[in-house]
C-alpha positions as CSV (number, residue, x, y, z in Angstrom):
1,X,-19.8,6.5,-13.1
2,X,-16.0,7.8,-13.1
3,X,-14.9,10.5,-15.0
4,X,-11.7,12.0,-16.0
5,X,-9.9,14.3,-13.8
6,X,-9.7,18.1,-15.7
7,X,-7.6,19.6,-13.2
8,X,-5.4,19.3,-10.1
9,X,-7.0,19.0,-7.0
10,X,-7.1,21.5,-4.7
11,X,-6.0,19.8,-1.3
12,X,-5.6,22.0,1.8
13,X,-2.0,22.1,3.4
14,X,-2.6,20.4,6.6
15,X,-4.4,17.6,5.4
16,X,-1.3,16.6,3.2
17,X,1.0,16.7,6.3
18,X,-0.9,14.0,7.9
19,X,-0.9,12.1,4.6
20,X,3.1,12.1,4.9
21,X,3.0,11.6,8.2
22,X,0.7,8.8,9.0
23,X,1.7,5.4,9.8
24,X,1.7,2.8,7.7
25,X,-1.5,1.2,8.3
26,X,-4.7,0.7,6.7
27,X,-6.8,4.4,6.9
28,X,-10.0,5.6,6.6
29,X,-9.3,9.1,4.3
30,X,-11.8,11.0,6.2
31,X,-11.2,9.5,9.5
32,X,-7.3,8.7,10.3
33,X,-8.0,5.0,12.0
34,X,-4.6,4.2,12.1
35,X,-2.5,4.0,15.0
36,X,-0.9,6.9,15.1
37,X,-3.8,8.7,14.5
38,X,-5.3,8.0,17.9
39,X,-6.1,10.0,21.1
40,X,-6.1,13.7,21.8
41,X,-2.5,15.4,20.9
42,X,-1.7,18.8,22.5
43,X,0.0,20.9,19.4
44,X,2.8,23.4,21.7
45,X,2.3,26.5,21.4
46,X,4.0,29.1,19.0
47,X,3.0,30.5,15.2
48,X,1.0,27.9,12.9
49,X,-0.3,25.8,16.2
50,X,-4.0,27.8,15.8
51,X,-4.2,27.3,11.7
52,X,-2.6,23.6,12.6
53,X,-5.1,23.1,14.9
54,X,-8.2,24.2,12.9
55,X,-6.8,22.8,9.5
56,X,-5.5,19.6,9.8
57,X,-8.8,18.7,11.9
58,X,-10.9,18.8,9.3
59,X,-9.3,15.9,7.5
60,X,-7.4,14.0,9.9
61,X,-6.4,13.2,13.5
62,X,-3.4,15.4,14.8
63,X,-1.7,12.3,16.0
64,X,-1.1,11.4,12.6
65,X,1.7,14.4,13.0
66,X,2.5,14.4,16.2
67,X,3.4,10.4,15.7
68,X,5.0,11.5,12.3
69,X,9.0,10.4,13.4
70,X,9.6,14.0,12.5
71,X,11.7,15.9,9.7
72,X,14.5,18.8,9.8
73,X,13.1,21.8,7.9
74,X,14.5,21.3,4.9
75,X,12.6,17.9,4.4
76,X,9.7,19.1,5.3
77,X,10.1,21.6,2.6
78,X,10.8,19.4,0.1
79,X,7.7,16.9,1.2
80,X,5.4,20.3,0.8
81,X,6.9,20.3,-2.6
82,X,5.6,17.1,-3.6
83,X,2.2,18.0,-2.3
84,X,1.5,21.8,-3.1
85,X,3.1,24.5,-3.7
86,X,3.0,27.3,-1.5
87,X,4.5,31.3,-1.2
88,X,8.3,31.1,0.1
89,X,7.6,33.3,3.5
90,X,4.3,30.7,4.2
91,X,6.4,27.5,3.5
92,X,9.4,28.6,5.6
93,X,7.5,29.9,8.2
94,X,5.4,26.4,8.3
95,X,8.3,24.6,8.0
96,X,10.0,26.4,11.1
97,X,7.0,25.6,13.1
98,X,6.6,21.6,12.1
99,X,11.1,21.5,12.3
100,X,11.0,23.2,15.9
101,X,7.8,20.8,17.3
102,X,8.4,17.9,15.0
103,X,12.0,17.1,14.5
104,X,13.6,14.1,13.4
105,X,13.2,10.8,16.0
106,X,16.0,7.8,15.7
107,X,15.0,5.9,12.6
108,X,16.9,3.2,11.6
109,X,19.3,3.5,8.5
110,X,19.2,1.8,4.9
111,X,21.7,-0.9,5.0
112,X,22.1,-1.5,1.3
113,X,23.6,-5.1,0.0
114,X,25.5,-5.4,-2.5
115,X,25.3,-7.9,-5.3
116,X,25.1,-8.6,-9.1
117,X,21.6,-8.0,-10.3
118,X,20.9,-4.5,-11.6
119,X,17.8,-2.7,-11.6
120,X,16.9,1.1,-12.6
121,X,14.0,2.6,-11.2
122,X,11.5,4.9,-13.5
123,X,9.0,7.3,-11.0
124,X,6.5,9.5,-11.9
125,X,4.5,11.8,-9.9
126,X,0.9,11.4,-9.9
127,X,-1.3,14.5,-11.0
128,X,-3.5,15.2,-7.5
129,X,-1.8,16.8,-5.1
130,X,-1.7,14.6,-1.6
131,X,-3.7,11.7,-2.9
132,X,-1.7,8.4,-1.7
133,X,-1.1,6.0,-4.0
134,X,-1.8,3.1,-2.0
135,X,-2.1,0.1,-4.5
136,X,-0.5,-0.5,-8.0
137,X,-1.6,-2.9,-10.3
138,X,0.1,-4.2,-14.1
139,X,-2.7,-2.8,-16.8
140,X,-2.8,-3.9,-20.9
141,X,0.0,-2.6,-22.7
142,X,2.4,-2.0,-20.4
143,X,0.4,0.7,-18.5
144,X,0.3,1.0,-14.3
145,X,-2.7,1.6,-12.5
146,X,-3.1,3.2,-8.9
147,X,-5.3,3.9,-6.4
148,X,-5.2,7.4,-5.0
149,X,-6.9,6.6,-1.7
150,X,-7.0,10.1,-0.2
151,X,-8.0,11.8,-3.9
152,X,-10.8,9.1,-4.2
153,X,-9.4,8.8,-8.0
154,X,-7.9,5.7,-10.2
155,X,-4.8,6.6,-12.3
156,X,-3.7,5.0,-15.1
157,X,0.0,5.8,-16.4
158,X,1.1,5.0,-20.4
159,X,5.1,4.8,-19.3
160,X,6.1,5.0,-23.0
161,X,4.4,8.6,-23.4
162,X,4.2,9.5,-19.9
163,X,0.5,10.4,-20.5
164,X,-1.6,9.9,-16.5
165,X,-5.4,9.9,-16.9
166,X,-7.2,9.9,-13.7
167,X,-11.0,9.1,-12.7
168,X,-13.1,10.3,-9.7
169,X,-15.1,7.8,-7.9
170,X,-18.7,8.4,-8.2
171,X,-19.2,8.1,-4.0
172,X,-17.4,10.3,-2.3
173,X,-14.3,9.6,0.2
174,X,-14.5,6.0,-1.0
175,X,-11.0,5.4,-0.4
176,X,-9.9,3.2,-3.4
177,X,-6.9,0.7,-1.9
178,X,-6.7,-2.6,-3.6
179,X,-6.8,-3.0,-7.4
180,X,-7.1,-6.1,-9.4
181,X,-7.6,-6.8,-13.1
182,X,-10.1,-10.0,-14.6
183,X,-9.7,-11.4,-17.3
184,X,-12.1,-10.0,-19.8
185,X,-10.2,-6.3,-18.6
186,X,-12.3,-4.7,-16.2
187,X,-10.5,-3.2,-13.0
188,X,-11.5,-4.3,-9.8
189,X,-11.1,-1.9,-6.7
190,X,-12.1,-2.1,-3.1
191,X,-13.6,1.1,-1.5
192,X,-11.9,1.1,1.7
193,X,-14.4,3.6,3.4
194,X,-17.6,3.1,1.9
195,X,-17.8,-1.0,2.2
196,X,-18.2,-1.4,-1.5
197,X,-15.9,-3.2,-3.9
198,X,-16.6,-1.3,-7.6
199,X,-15.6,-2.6,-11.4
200,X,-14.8,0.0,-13.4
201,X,-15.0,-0.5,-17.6
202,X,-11.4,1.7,-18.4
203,X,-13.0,2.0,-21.7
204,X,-16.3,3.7,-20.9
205,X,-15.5,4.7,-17.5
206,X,-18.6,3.3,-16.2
207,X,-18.3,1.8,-12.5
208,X,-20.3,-0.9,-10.8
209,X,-20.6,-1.0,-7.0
210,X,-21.5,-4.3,-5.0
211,X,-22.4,-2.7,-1.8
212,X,-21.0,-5.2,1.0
213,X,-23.3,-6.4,4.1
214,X,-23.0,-3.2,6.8
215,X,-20.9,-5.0,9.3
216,X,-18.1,-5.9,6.7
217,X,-16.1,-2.6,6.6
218,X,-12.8,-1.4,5.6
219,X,-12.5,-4.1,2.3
220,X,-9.1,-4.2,1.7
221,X,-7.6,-6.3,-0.9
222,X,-9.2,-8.2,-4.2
223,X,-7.9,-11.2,-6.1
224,X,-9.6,-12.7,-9.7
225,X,-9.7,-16.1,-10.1
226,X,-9.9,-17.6,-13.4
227,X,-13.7,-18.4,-13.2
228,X,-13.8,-14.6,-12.7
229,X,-14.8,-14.8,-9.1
230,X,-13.8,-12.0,-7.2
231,X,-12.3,-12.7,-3.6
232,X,-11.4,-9.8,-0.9
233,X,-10.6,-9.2,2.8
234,X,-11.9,-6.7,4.8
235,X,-9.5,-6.0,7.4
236,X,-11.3,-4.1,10.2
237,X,-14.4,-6.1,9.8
238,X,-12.2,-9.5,10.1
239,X,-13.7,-11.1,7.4
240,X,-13.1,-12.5,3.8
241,X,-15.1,-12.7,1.1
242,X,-16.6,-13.5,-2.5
243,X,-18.7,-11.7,-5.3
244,X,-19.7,-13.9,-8.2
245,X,-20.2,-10.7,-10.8
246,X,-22.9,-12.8,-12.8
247,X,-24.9,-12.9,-10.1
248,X,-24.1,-10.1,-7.8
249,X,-23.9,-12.5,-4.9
250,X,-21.9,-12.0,-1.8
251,X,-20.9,-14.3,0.5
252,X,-18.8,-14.1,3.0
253,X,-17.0,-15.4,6.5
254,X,-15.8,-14.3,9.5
255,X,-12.2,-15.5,10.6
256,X,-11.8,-17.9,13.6
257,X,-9.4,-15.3,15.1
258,X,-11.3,-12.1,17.0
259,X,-9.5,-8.8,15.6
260,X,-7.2,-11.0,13.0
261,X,-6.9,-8.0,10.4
262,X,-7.1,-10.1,7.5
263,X,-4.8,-8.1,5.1
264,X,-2.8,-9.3,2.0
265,X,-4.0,-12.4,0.0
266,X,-2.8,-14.9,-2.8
267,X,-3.8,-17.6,-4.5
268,X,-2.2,-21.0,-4.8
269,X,-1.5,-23.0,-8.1
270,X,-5.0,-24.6,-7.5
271,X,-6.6,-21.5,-6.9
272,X,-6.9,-21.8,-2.7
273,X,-6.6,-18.2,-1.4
274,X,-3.8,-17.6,1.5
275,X,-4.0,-14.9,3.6
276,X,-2.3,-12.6,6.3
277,X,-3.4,-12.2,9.4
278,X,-1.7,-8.9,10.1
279,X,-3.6,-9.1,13.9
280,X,-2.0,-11.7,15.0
281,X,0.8,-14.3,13.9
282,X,-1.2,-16.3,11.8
283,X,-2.0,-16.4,8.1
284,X,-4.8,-19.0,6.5
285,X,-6.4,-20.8,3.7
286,X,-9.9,-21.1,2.8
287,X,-12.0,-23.2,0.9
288,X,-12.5,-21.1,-2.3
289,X,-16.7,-22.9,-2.4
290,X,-17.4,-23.0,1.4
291,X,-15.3,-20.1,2.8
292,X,-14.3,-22.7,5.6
293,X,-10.9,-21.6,7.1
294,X,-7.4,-22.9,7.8
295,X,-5.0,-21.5,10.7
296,X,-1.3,-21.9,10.4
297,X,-0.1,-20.1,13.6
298,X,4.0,-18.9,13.1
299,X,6.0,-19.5,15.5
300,X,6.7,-16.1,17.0
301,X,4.0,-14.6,19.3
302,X,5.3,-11.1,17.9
303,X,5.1,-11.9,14.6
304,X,2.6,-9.7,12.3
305,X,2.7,-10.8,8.7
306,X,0.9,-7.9,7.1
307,X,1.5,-8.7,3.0
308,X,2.2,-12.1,1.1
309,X,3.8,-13.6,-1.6
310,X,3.8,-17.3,-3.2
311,X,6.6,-18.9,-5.6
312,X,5.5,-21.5,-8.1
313,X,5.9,-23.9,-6.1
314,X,3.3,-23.0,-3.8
315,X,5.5,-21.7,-0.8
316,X,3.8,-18.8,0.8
317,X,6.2,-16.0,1.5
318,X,5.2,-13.2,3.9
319,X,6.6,-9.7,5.1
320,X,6.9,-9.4,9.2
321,X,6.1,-6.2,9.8
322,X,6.4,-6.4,13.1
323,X,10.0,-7.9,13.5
324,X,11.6,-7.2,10.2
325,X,12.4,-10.4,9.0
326,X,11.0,-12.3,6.0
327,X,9.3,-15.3,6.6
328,X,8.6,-18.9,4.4
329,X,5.5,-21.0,5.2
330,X,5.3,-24.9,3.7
331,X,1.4,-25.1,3.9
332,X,2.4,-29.1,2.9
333,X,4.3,-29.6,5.9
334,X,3.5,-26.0,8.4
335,X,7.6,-25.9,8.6
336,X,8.2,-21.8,8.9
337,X,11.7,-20.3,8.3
338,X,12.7,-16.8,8.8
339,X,15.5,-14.4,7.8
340,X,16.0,-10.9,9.3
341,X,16.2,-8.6,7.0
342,X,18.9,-6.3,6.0
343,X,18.0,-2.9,7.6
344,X,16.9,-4.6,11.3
345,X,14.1,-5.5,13.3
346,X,12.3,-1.6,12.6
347,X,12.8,-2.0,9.0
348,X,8.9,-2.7,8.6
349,X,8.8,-4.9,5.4
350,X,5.8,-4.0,3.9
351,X,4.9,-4.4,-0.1
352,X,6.0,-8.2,-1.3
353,X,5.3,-10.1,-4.9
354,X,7.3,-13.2,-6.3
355,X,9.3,-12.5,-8.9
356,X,12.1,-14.7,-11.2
357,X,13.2,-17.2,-9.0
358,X,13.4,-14.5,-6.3
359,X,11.1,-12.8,-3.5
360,X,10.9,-9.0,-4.0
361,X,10.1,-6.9,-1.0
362,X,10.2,-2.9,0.3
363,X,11.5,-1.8,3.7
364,X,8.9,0.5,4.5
365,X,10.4,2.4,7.7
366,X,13.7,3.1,6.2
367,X,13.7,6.6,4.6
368,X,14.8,5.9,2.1
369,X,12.6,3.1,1.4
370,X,14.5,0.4,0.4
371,X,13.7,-2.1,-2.2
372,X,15.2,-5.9,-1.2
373,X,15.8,-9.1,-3.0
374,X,16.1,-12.7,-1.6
375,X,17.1,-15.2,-3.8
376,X,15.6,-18.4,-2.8
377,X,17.9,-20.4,-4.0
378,X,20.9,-19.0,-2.8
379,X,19.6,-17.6,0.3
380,X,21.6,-13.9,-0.8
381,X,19.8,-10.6,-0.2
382,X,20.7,-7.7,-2.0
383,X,19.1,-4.4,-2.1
384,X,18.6,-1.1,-3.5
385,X,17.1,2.4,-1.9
386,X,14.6,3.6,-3.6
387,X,15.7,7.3,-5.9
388,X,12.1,9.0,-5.3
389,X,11.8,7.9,-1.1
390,X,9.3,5.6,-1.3
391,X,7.4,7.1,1.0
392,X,6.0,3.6,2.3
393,X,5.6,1.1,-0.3
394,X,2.9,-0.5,0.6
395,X,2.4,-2.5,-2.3
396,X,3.8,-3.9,-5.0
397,X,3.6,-6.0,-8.2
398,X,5.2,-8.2,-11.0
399,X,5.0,-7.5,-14.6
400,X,4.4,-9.7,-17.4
401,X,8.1,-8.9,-18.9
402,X,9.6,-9.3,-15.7
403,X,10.0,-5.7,-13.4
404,X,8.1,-4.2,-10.8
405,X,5.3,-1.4,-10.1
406,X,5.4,-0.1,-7.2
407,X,3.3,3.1,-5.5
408,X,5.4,5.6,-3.0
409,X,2.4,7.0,-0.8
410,X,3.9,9.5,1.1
411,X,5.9,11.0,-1.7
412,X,3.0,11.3,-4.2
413,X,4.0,8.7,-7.1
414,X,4.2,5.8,-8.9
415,X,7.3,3.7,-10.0
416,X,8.4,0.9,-12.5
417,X,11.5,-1.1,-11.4
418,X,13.3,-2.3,-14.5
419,X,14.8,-5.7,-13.4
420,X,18.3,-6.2,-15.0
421,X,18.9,-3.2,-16.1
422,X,21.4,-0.4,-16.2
423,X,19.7,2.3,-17.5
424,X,20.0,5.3,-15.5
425,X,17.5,6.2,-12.8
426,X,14.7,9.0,-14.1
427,X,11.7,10.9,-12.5
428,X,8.9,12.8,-13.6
């Protein structure tokens, strides 16, 4: 069962620094598998490397800081102020430390495109310190749902009072990424470390858990068909999947592709899933009854689509991580086109959804972030950074009335973009 978070959670210092400075990849909360988080890292010496060293341990890999890109003091002040708040004399002195050993790298810069649609961007910060929103999802009523995958919580914000509720997973560490709503209003949630997907009843708080076999791990993201079919991929495990929630079956299928990383997923107008491959520079379709699978290899070896988008009429779109470029794929026809995208080839686009005749997407390596439409018919970008940071967007959805949730990891919050308007930007 989940229950309602009565207070902030205490999170120790260290282990929010490598929140904020991990890459953006798919993570184990407990153990740091991403990239960066890899290998042995020598702190140097000076004060803070001992409590570094003992601290930030206990939660996560030090490479995870050491492969950070680095801040000046004063940001790494203001990230602690997202995260916890901490004596003056202990937060300068820790920020010293981290400035002197950690400073800023060459990122590339926000190039921000000009154009005539107007947005205004609402953010909130979530209630428990250092939890990484990861996932956002559209709820009843205009609310926006999260996942706090380092808090092991689900949040749920009313934007029209501002009121957060939050509920603890039963299993601990789970590591709640993807969420997805059915139809009859339960919310959906994979449990990225424990190899469960779970249901949870927002109205009772009660939580199912349909434990997955042992060797699929790391579930990833969940999609509802109509039927009420649940579908998911489970990215370290290279596999996709199905639950049928009447029966409690689970089937499931291992890609073609050795160490593919199946990642983001959609479904077409007739209900066939497409998915990245964010492995490799392939994404595919499977047979929604058989699980049998489709490759459509893109044309770039370096390509690594990572999330996906589809327009109505049935064009996948994808974000290339890898190169920073957008990408369209014809399934009919296997035609691909690219575009680069505004902010360069280390721009990382990252969270992608369809929206109004237009493909919305986040540069997730530009600090900061920077929010980007493409107007398919036009072929225009324009583009927008992001008020709060961002702090990797790593997803983001549609609304019914036509904005934008979105959920800043490394800066501890959750936004709504409001498409066409001019209100002014706010933050909570």
């Amino acid at each position: 069962m989940l229950r309602r978070s009565d207070a902030l959670m205490a999170v120790a210092f260290f282990c929010v620094l490598s929140v904020l400075a991990m890459p953006a990849h798919s993570q184990d909360p407990r153990q740091g598998r991403g990239g960066g988080g890899r290998g042995q890292v020598a702190l140097p010496d000076g004060p803070g490397k001992e409590e570094v060293q003992t601290q930030c341990t206990k939660c996560h890999a030090l490479g995870l800081i050491a492969n950070s890109g680095g801040n000046t003091k004063q940001e790494w002040a203001e990230l602690f102020g997202t995260m916890v708040q901490l004596p003056n004399v202990q937060r300068d002195a820790i920020a010293e430390y981290l400035a002197k050993n950690y400073p800023p790298q060459p990122r590339p810069q926000p190039v921000v495109v000009p154009g005539a649609m107007s947005v205004s961007f609402k953010e909130w910060n979530v209630p428990t310190l250092g939890s990484r929103p990861h996932d956002p999802e559209p709820g009843p009523g205009g609310t926006i749902w999260w996942t706090g995958m380092f808090a092991n919580v689900l949040g749920r914000l009313d934007p029209k009072t501002n009121e957060m509720k939050e509920y603890h997973a039963t299993t601990p560490a789970s590591g709640p990424h993807g969420l997805a709503f059915d139809k009859d209003g339960y919310l959906w949630f994979t449990a990225n470390a424990k190899g469960y997907v779970g249901k949870l009843d927002p109205k009772t708080g009660d939580v199912v858990e349909y434990k997955l076999p042992e060797d699929v791990r790391d579930p990833h993201t969940p999609l509802i068909a109509p039927s009420g079919t649940v579908f998911f991929t489970a990215q370290g495990a290279n596999y996709i999947g199905r639950i049928n929630p009447k029966t409690g079956e689970i089937k499931v299928q291992k890609t073609p592709t050795e160490r593919a990383n199946p990642y983001g997923m959609v479904f077409t107008s007739k209900g066939t899933p497409f998915v990245c491959d964010f492995g490799t520079n392939k994404i595919i379709e499977f047979d929604p009854e058989t699980l049998a699978i489709k490759e459509y290899e893109l044309p770039n070896s370096e390509s690594r689509p990572r999330r996906i988008a589809i327009s109505p009429d049935d064009i996948i779109w994808y974000a290339d991580y890898s190169r920073g470029y957008l990408g369209r794929l014809d399934p009919k026809t296997g035609k691909v086109t690219d575009w680069p995208s505004p902010s360069g080839p280390r721009s990382q686009p990252y969270g992608i959804t369809y929206l109004n005749g237009a493909i919305w997407y986040v540069e997730s390596a530009i600090r900061p972030n920077v929010l980007v439409r493409f107007d398919i018919k036009t072929e225009k970008f324009q583009s927008w950074t992001i008020p709060g940071g961002g702090g990797v967007v790593r997803n983001m959805k549609s609304t019914r009335d036509g904005n934008l949730v979105i959920a800043e990891s490394g800066v501890n919050k959750v936004g709504l973009v409001l498409v066409g308007s001019k209100e002014a930007n706010s933050s909570r």
